[in-house]
Rosetta silent file (secondary structure, phi, psi, omega in degrees, C-alpha in Angstrom):
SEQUENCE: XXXXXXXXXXXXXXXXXXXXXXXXXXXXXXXXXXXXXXXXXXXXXXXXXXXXXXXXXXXXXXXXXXXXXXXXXXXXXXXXXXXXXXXXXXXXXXXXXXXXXXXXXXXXXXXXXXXXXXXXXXXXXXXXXXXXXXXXXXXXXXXXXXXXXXXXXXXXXXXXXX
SCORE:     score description
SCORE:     0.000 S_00000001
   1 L     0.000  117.522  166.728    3.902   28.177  -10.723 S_00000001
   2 L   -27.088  173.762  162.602    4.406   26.076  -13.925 S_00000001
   3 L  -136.737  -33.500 -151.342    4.183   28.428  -16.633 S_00000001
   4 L  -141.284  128.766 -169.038    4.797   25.979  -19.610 S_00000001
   5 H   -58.033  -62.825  -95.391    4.226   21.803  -20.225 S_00000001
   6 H  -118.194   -8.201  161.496    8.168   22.036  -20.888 S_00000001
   7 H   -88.905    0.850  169.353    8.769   23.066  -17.066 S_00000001
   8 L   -77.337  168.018  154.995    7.713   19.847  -16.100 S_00000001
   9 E  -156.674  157.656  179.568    9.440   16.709  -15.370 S_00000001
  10 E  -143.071  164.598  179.321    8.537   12.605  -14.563 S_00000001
  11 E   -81.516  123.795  144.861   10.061    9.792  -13.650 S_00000001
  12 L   -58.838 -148.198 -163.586    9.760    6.755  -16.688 S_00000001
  13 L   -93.391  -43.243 -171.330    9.280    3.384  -16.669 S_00000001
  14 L  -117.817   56.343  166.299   13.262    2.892  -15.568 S_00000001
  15 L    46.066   21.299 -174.197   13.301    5.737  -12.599 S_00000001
  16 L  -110.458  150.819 -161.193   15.056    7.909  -14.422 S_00000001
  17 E   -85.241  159.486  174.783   13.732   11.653  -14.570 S_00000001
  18 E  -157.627  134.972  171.066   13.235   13.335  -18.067 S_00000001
  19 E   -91.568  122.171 -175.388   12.296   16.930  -18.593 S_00000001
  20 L   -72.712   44.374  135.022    9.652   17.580  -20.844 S_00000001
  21 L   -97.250    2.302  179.121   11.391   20.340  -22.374 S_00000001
  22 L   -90.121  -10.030 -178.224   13.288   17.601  -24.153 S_00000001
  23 L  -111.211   78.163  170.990   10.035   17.323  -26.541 S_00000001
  24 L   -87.190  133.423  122.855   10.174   21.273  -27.735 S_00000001
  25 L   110.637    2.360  174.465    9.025   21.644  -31.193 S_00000001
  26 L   -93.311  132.541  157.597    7.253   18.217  -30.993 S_00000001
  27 E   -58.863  129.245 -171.707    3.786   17.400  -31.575 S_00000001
  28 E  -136.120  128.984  145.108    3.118   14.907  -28.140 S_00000001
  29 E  -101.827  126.066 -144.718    0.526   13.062  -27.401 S_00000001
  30 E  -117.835  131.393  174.627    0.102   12.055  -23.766 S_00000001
  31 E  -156.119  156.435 -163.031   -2.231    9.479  -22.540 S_00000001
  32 E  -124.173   94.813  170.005   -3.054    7.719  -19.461 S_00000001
  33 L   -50.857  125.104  131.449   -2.686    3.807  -19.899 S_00000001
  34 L   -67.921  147.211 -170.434   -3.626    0.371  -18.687 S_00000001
  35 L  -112.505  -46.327 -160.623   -2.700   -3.275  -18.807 S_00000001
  36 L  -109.962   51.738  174.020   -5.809   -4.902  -17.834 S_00000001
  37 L  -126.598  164.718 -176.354   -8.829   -2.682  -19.309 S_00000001
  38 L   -40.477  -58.112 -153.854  -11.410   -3.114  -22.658 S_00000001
  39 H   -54.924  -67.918 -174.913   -9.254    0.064  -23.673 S_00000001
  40 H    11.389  -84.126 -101.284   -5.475   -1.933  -23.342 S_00000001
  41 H   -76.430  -32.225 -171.433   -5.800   -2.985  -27.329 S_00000001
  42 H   -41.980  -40.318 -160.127   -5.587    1.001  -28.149 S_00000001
  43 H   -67.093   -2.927  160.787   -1.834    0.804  -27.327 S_00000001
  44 H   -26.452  -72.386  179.954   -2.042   -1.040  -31.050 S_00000001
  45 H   -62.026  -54.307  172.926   -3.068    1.952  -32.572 S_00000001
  46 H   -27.467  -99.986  158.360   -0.767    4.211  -30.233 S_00000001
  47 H    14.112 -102.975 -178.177    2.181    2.166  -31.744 S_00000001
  48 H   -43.694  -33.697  170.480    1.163    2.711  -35.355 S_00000001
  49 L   -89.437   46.251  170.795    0.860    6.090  -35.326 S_00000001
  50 L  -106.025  -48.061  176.504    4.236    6.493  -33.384 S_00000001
  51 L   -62.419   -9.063  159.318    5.695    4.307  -36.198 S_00000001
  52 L  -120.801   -2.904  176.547    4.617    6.472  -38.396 S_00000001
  53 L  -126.476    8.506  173.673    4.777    9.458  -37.480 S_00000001
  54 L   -47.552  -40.416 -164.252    7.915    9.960  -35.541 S_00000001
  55 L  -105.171   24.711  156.110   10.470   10.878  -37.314 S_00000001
  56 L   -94.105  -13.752  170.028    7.997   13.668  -38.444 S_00000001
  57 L   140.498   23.108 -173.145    7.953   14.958  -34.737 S_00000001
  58 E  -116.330  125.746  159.497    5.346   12.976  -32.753 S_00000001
  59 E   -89.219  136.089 -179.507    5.671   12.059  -29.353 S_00000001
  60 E  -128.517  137.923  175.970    3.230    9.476  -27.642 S_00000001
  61 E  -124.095   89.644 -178.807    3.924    9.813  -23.826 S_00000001
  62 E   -76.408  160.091  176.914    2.201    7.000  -21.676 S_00000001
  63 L  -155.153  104.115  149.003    1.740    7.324  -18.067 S_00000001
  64 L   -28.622  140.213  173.339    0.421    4.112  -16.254 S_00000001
  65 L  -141.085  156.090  160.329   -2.877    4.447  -13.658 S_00000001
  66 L  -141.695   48.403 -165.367   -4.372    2.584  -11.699 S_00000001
  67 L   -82.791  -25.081 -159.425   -6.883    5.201  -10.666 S_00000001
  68 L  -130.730   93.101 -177.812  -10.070    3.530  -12.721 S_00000001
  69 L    93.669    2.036 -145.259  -10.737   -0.100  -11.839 S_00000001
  70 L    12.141   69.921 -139.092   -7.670   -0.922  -10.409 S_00000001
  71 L  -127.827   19.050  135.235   -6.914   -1.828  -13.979 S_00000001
  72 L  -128.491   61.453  173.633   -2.649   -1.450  -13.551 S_00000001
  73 L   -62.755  -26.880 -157.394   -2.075   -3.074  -10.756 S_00000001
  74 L   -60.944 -171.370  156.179    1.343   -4.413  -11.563 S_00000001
  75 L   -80.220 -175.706  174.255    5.059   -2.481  -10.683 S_00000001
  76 L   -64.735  -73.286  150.336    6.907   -0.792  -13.363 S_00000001
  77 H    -1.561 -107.679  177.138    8.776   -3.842  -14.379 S_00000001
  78 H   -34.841  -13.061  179.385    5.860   -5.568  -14.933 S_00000001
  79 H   -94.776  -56.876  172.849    4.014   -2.974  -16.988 S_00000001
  80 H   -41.628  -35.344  162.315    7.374   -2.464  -19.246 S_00000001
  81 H   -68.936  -76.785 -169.404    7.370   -6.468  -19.776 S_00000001
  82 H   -33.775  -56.372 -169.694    3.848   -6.441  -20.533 S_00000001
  83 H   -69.756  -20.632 -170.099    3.818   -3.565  -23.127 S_00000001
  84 H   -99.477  -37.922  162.776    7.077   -4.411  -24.997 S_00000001
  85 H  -104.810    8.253  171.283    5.732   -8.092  -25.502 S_00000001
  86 L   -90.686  -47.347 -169.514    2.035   -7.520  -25.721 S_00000001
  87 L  -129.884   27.419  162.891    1.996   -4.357  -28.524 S_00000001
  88 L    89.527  -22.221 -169.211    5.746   -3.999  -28.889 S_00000001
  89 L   -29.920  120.524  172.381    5.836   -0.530  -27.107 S_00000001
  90 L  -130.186   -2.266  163.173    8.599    1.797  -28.285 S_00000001
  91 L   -73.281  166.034 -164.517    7.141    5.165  -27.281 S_00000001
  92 E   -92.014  143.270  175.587    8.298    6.368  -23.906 S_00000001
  93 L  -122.991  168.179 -161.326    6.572    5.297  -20.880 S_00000001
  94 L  -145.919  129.925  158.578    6.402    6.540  -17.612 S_00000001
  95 L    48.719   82.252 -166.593    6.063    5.750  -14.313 S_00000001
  96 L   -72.291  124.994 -179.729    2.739    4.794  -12.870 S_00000001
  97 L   -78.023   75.252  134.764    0.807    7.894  -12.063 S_00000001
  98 L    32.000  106.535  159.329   -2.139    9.557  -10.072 S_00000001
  99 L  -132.930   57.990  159.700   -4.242   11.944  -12.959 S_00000001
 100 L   169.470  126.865  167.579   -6.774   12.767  -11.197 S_00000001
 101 L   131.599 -144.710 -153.623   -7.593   13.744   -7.006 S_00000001
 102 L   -86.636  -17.719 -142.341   -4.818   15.778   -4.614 S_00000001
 103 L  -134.169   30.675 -170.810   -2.016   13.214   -5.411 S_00000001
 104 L   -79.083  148.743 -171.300   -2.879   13.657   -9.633 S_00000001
 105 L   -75.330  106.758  -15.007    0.759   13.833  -11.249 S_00000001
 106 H  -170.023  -61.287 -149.080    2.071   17.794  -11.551 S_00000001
 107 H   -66.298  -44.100 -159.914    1.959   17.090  -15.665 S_00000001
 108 H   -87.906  -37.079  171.274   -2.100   15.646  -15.714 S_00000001
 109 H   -57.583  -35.139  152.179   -3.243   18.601  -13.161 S_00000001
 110 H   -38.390  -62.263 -157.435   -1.478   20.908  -15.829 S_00000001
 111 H   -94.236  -43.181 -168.119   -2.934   19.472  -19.525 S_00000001
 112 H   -48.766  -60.790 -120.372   -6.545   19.124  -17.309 S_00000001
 113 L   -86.592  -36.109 -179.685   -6.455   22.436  -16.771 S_00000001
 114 L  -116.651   17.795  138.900   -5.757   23.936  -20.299 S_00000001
 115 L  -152.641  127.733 -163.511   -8.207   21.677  -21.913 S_00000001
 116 L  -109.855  155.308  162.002  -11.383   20.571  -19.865 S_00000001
 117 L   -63.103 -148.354  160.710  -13.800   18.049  -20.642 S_00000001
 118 H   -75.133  160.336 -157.610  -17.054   17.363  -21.171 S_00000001
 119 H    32.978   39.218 -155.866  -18.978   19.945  -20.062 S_00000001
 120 H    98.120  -12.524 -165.745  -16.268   21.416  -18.348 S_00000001
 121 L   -87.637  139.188  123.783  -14.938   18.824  -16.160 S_00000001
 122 L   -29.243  -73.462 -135.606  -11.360   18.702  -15.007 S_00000001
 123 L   -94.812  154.231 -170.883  -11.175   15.288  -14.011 S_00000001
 124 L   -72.710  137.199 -173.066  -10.013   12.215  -16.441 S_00000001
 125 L  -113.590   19.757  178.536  -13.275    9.915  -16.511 S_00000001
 126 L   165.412 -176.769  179.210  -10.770    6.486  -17.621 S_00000001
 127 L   -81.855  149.886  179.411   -8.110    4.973  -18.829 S_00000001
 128 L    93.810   11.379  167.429   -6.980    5.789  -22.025 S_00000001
 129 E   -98.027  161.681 -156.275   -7.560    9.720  -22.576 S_00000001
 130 E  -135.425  172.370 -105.473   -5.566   11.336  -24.412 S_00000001
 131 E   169.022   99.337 -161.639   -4.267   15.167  -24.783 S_00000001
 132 E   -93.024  145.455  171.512   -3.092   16.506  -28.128 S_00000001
 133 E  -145.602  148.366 -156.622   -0.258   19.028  -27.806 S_00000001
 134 L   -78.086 -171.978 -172.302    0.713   21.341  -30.158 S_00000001
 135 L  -103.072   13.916  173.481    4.778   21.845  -31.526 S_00000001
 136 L  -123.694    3.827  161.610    4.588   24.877  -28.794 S_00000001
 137 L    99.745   11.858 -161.202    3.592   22.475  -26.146 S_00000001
 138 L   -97.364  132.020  166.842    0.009   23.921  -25.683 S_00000001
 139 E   -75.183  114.530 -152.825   -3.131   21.426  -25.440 S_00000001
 140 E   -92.160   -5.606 -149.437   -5.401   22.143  -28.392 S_00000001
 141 E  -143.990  134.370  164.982   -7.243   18.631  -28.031 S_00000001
 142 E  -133.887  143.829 -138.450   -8.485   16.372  -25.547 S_00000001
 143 E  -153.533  125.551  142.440   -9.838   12.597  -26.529 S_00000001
 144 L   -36.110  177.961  167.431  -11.691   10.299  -24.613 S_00000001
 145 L   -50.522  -87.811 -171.822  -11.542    6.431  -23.611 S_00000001
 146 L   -50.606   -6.935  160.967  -13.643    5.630  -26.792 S_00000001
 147 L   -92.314  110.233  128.106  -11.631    7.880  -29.426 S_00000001
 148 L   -90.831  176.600 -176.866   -9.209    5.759  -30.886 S_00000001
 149 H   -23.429  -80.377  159.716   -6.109    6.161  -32.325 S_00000001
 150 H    -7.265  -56.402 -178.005   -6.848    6.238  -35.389 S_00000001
 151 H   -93.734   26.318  162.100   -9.118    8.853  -35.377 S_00000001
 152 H  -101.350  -13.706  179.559   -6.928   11.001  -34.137 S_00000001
 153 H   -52.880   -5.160  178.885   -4.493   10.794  -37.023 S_00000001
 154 H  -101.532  -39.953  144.971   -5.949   13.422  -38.773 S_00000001
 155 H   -30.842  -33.726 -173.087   -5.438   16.143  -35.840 S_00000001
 156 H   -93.016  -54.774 -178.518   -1.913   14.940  -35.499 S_00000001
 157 H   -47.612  -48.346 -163.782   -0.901   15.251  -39.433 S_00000001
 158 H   -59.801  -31.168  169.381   -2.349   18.620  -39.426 S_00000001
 159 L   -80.603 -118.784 -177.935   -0.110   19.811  -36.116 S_00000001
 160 L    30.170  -42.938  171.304    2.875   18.155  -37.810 S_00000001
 161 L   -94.236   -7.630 -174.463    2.459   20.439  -40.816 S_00000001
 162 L   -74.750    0.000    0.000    1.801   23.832  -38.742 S_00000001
Protein backbone atom coordinates (compact mmCIF):
# COMPACT_ATOMS: atom_id res chain seq x y z
CA UNK A 1 0.00 0.00 0.00
CA UNK A 2 1.20 3.49 -1.14
CA UNK A 3 1.48 5.42 1.88
CA UNK A 4 2.75 8.77 0.34
CA UNK A 5 2.42 10.64 -3.47
CA UNK A 6 6.41 10.39 -3.21
CA UNK A 7 6.18 6.39 -3.31
CA UNK A 8 5.03 6.61 -6.63
CA UNK A 9 6.64 6.45 -9.90
CA UNK A 10 5.69 7.03 -14.04
CA UNK A 11 7.05 6.65 -17.04
CA UNK A 12 7.45 10.41 -19.10
CA UNK A 13 7.06 11.44 -22.32
CA UNK A 14 10.74 9.73 -23.24
CA UNK A 15 10.10 6.14 -21.35
CA UNK A 16 12.14 6.89 -18.82
CA UNK A 17 10.79 6.24 -15.13
CA UNK A 18 10.98 9.15 -12.53
CA UNK A 19 10.09 8.83 -8.90
CA UNK A 20 7.95 11.30 -7.55
CA UNK A 21 9.90 11.60 -4.53
CA UNK A 22 12.19 13.65 -6.73
CA UNK A 23 9.50 16.63 -6.22
CA UNK A 24 9.79 16.62 -2.10
CA UNK A 25 9.37 19.99 -0.73
CA UNK A 26 7.68 21.13 -4.01
CA UNK A 27 4.42 22.61 -4.51
CA UNK A 28 3.12 20.22 -7.84
CA UNK A 29 0.48 20.57 -9.72
CA UNK A 30 -0.66 17.53 -11.69
CA UNK A 31 -3.14 17.58 -14.42
CA UNK A 32 -4.53 15.36 -16.94
CA UNK A 33 -3.99 16.79 -20.58
CA UNK A 34 -5.08 16.81 -24.19
CA UNK A 35 -4.07 17.76 -27.68
CA UNK A 36 -7.27 17.93 -29.40
CA UNK A 37 -9.97 19.31 -26.75
CA UNK A 38 -11.80 23.10 -26.14
CA UNK A 39 -9.56 22.72 -22.89
CA UNK A 40 -5.88 22.20 -25.03
CA UNK A 41 -5.35 26.30 -24.91
CA UNK A 42 -5.07 25.91 -20.87
CA UNK A 43 -1.56 24.43 -21.42
CA UNK A 44 -0.96 28.48 -22.14
CA UNK A 45 -1.72 29.27 -18.81
CA UNK A 46 0.00 25.98 -17.38
CA UNK A 47 3.24 27.37 -19.02
CA UNK A 48 2.98 30.81 -17.46
CA UNK A 49 2.59 29.90 -14.21
CA UNK A 50 5.49 27.27 -14.49
CA UNK A 51 7.55 30.23 -15.85
CA UNK A 52 6.89 31.90 -13.12
CA UNK A 53 6.79 30.17 -10.52
CA UNK A 54 9.45 27.57 -10.69
CA UNK A 55 12.29 28.46 -9.41
CA UNK A 56 10.04 29.24 -6.33
CA UNK A 57 9.21 25.41 -6.12
CA UNK A 58 6.30 24.63 -8.48
CA UNK A 59 5.94 21.64 -10.33
CA UNK A 60 3.25 21.25 -13.19
CA UNK A 61 3.14 17.44 -13.96
CA UNK A 62 1.08 16.56 -17.20
CA UNK A 63 -0.12 13.18 -17.88
CA UNK A 64 -1.71 12.65 -21.42
CA UNK A 65 -5.48 10.79 -21.71
CA UNK A 66 -7.30 9.78 -23.99
CA UNK A 67 -10.03 8.59 -21.67
CA UNK A 68 -12.69 11.64 -22.59
CA UNK A 69 -13.44 11.97 -26.29
CA UNK A 70 -10.71 10.23 -27.59
CA UNK A 71 -9.22 13.68 -27.49
CA UNK A 72 -5.14 12.30 -27.40
CA UNK A 73 -5.12 10.02 -29.76
CA UNK A 74 -1.57 10.46 -30.94
CA UNK A 75 1.83 8.33 -29.47
CA UNK A 76 4.15 10.00 -27.17
CA UNK A 77 6.26 11.42 -29.88
CA UNK A 78 3.56 13.02 -31.27
CA UNK A 79 2.12 14.60 -28.14
CA UNK A 80 5.86 15.89 -27.14
CA UNK A 81 6.06 17.51 -30.84
CA UNK A 82 2.77 18.93 -30.47
CA UNK A 83 3.20 20.56 -26.99
CA UNK A 84 6.80 21.89 -27.40
CA UNK A 85 5.67 23.67 -30.74
CA UNK A 86 2.09 24.47 -30.00
CA UNK A 87 2.55 26.22 -26.18
CA UNK A 88 6.29 25.69 -25.86
CA UNK A 89 5.93 23.03 -23.04
CA UNK A 90 8.82 22.92 -20.58
CA UNK A 91 7.11 21.33 -17.57
CA UNK A 92 7.52 17.59 -17.40
CA UNK A 93 5.23 15.40 -19.21
CA UNK A 94 4.36 12.02 -18.93
CA UNK A 95 3.37 9.22 -20.59
CA UNK A 96 -0.15 8.81 -21.79
CA UNK A 97 -2.28 7.58 -18.98
CA UNK A 98 -5.61 5.85 -17.83
CA UNK A 99 -7.13 8.31 -14.66
CA UNK A 100 -9.99 6.94 -14.27
CA UNK A 101 -11.68 2.91 -14.47
CA UNK A 102 -9.50 -0.47 -13.29
CA UNK A 103 -6.53 0.42 -15.63
CA UNK A 104 -6.52 4.43 -13.99
CA UNK A 105 -2.63 5.16 -13.50
CA UNK A 106 -1.38 4.06 -9.67
CA UNK A 107 -0.63 8.14 -9.19
CA UNK A 108 -4.55 9.42 -10.41
CA UNK A 109 -6.27 6.43 -8.25
CA UNK A 110 -4.04 7.93 -5.36
CA UNK A 111 -4.68 12.09 -5.65
CA UNK A 112 -8.66 10.85 -6.47
CA UNK A 113 -8.76 9.39 -3.45
CA UNK A 114 -7.38 12.14 -1.05
CA UNK A 115 -9.40 14.79 -2.68
CA UNK A 116 -12.90 13.82 -4.19
CA UNK A 117 -15.04 15.75 -6.31
CA UNK A 118 -18.10 17.10 -6.70
CA UNK A 119 -20.27 15.73 -4.47
CA UNK A 120 -18.01 13.16 -3.63
CA UNK A 121 -17.10 11.56 -6.78
CA UNK A 122 -13.83 9.79 -7.35
CA UNK A 123 -13.78 9.77 -10.91
CA UNK A 124 -12.07 12.68 -13.22
CA UNK A 125 -15.19 14.05 -15.29
CA UNK A 126 -12.43 15.55 -18.36
CA UNK A 127 -9.55 16.56 -19.57
CA UNK A 128 -7.80 19.10 -17.93
CA UNK A 129 -8.35 18.63 -13.99
CA UNK A 130 -6.06 19.50 -11.99
CA UNK A 131 -4.80 18.50 -8.26
CA UNK A 132 -2.99 21.03 -6.08
CA UNK A 133 -0.34 19.44 -3.86
CA UNK A 134 1.03 20.80 -1.02
CA UNK A 135 5.28 21.11 -0.30
CA UNK A 136 4.46 17.74 1.86
CA UNK A 137 3.00 16.13 -1.15
CA UNK A 138 -0.63 16.02 0.24
CA UNK A 139 -3.70 17.13 -2.11
CA UNK A 140 -5.33 20.16 -0.52
CA UNK A 141 -7.12 21.18 -3.92
CA UNK A 142 -8.80 19.74 -6.74
CA UNK A 143 -9.83 22.00 -10.04
CA UNK A 144 -11.98 21.22 -12.71
CA UNK A 145 -11.96 21.34 -16.71
CA UNK A 146 -13.34 24.98 -16.52
CA UNK A 147 -10.88 26.40 -13.69
CA UNK A 148 -8.16 27.88 -15.41
CA UNK A 149 -4.84 28.48 -14.73
CA UNK A 150 -4.94 31.48 -13.77
CA UNK A 151 -7.22 31.20 -11.19
CA UNK A 152 -5.38 28.99 -9.55
CA UNK A 153 -2.40 31.26 -9.03
CA UNK A 154 -3.53 32.46 -5.97
CA UNK A 155 -3.69 28.84 -4.20
CA UNK A 156 -0.29 28.14 -5.57
CA UNK A 157 1.50 31.54 -4.21
CA UNK A 158 0.01 30.88 -0.93
CA UNK A 159 1.49 26.98 -0.79
CA UNK A 160 4.80 28.43 -2.01
CA UNK A 161 4.95 30.69 1.03
CA UNK A 162 3.81 27.93 3.73
Amino acid sequence: MKESFYDFKAKNINGNEVSMSSYDGKVILIVNVASSCGFTPQYEGLQKLYDVYKEQGLEILAFPCNQFGEQEKGGEEEIKDFCEKNYSITFPIFEKVEVNGNDAHPIFKFIKEQKKGFMGTESIKWNFSKFLLNKSGEVVKRYGSLDVPENLETDIKQLLGA
